[in-house]
N, C-alpha and C positions, 0 to 999 in steps of 0.2 A: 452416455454414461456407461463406464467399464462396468463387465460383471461383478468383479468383487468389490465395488462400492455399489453395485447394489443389492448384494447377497448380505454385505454387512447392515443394511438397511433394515431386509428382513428381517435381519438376528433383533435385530434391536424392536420393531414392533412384535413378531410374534418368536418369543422367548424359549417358550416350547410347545410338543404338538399339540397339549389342551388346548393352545391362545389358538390354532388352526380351527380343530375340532369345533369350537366355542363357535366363532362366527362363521363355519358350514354350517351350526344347527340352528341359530338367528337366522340366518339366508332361507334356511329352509320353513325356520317358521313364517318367516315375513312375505316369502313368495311364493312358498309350494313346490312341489317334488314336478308338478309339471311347466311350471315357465322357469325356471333356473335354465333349463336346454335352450328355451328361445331367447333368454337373457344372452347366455355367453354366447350363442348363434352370432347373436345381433353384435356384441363387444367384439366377437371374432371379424366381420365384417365391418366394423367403423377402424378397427387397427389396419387393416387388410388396404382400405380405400384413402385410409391417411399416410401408409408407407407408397404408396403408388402417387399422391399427391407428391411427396415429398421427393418422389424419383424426378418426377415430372418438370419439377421447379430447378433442378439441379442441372437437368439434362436439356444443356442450350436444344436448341432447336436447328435440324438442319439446313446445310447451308444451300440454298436454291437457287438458279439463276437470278440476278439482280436485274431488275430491269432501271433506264435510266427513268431519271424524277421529269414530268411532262414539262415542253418547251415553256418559257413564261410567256405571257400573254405581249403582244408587240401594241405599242402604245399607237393608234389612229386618229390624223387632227379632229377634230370636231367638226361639223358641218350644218352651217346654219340655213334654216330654209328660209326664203323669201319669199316675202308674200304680195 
């Protein structure tokens, strides 16, 4: 997602800085002045470990010596015991 489709996003939910203001002070009611820091801690670390996934999936994997696939097994008659 480009920035200005998603700056125009924002315009459209928070229209002006009251609609900001507004849900900081529900945040603030709902959580408290002391877990909002370990809330966005944690939001900061789950973005952090999903853009390092995402590198990860993208970025073949390098290329190593190939070893060859094991000999197939050679086929031996059967041998029947006598009794």
């Amino acid at each position: 997602m480009q920035f200005a489709s998603l700056h125009h996003t924002a315009l459209l939910i928070f229209d002006s800085p009251m609609d900001i203001g507004l849900v900081v002070l529900i945040a603030l009611i709902l959580f408290g002045g002391k877990k909002i820091p370990e809330l966005m801690r944690g939001l900061g670390q789950g973005i952090k470990e999903f853009k390092s996934g995402m590198r990860e999936d993208y970025n073949p994997p390098a290329q190593t010596a190939q070893t060859p696939p094991p000999a197939a097994p050679t086929a031996t008659p059967a041998t029947e015991e006598k009794k």
